[in-house]
C-alpha positions in Angstrom: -86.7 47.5 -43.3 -85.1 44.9 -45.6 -87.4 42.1 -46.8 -87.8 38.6 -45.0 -87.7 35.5 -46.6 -89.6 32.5 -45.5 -86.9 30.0 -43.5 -87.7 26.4 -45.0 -85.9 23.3 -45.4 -86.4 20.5 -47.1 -84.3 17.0 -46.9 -83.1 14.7 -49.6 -84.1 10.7 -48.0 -80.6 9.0 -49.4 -82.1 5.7 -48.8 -85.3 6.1 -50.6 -84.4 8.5 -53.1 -86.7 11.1 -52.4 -87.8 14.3 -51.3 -89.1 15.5 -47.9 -90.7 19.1 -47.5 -93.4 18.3 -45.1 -94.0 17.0 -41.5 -90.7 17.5 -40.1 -89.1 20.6 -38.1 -85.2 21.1 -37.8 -83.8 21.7 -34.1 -81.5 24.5 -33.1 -78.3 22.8 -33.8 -80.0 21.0 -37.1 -81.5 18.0 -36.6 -84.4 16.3 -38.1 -87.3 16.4 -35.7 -90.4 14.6 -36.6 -93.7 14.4 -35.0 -94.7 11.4 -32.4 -98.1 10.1 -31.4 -98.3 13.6 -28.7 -97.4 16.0 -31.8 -94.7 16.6 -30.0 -91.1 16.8 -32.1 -88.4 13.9 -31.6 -85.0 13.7 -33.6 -84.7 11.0 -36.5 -83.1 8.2 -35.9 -79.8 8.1 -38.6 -79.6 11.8 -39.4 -76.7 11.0 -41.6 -79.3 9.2 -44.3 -80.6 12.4 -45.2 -79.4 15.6 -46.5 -81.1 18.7 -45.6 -81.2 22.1 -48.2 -82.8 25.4 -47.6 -85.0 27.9 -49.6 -83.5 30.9 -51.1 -86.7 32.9 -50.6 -86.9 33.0 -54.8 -89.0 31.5 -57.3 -88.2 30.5 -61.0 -89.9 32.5 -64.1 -93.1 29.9 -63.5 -92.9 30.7 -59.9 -91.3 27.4 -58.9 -89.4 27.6 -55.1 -85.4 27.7 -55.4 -83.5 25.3 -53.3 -80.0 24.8 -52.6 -79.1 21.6 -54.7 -81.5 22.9 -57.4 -80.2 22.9 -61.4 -81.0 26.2 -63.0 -81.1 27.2 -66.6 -81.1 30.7 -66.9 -81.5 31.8 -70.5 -80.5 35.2 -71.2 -79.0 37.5 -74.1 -75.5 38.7 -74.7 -74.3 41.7 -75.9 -74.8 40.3 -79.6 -78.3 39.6 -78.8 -77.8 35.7 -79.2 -79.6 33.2 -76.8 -77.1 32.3 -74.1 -78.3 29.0 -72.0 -76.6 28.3 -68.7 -76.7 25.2 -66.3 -76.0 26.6 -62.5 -76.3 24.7 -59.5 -77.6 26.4 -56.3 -75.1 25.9 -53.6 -75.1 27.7 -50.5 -71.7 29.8 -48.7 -70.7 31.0 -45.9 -72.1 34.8 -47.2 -74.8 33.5 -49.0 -76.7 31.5 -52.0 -74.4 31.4 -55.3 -74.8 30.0 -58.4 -72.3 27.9 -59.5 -71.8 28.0 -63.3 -71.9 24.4 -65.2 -68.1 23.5 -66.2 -66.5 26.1 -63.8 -64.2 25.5 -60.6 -66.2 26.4 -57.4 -64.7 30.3 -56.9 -66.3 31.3 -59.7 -69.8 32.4 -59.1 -72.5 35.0 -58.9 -74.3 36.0 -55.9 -78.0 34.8 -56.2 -79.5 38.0 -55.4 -77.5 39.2 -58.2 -79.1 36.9 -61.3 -78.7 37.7 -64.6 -81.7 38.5 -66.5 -83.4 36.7 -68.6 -85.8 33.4 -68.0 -85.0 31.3 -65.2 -85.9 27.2 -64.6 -85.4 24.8 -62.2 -84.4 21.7 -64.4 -83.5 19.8 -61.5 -81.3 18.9 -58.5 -78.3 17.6 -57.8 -79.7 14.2 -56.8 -82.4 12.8 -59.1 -80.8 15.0 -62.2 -76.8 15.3 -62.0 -76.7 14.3 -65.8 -77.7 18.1 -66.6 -74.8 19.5 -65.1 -72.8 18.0 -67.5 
């Protein structure tokens, strides 16, 4: 049987500029549902101030969960044996996670399950650190 990996979200609060991974549950047709007073799950009011992004079911090389949004630098060596550092950005398709290389148009990418080798960081995401895609 093929692994599982661990369904989580977490959402990007546009109007606070920060990160929610906790206390909040996504309905069937992916809504934000929050807890009321009974524990039981209500949908946010203005859905459209946040932006949700799932988890890949990987970790980085210091064990670090990988979003979609998240900035990668994946270190690795060519053929020459020289250190070759690579921005990607996580983004999610319609067959799966990718990595989009920094500098690239959109179609060219690598299947995340298909990663080069070599060390692998999150650096960021596309919301608090757009400047290191650049």
């Amino acid at each position: 049987m093929k692994n599982q990996r661990e369904i989580k979200f977490r959402a990007w609060d546009k109007i606070n500029n920060q990160w929610w991974s906790d206390g909040f549950t996504i309905s069937e047709d992916g809504k934000i549902m929050l807890p009321d007073n009974d524990n039981k799950y209500v949908e946010m009011e203005n859905q459209d101030d946040y932006v949700l992004f799932q988890y890949t079911g990987l970790k980085d090389s210091k064990g670090v969960e990988i979003y979609e949004g998240d900035i990668l630098d994946i270190t690795s060596n060519n053929s020459a044996g020289n250190i070759m550092p690579n921005k990607y950005e996580v983004r999610y398709f319609c067959d799966g996670f990718k990595l989009v290389l920094k500098g690239y148009e959109e179609d060219i990418y690598n299947n995340l399950g298909e990663m080069p080798n070599g060390n692998t960081e999150v650096i960021g995401n596309i919301y608090q650190n757009p400047e290191k895609l650049k």
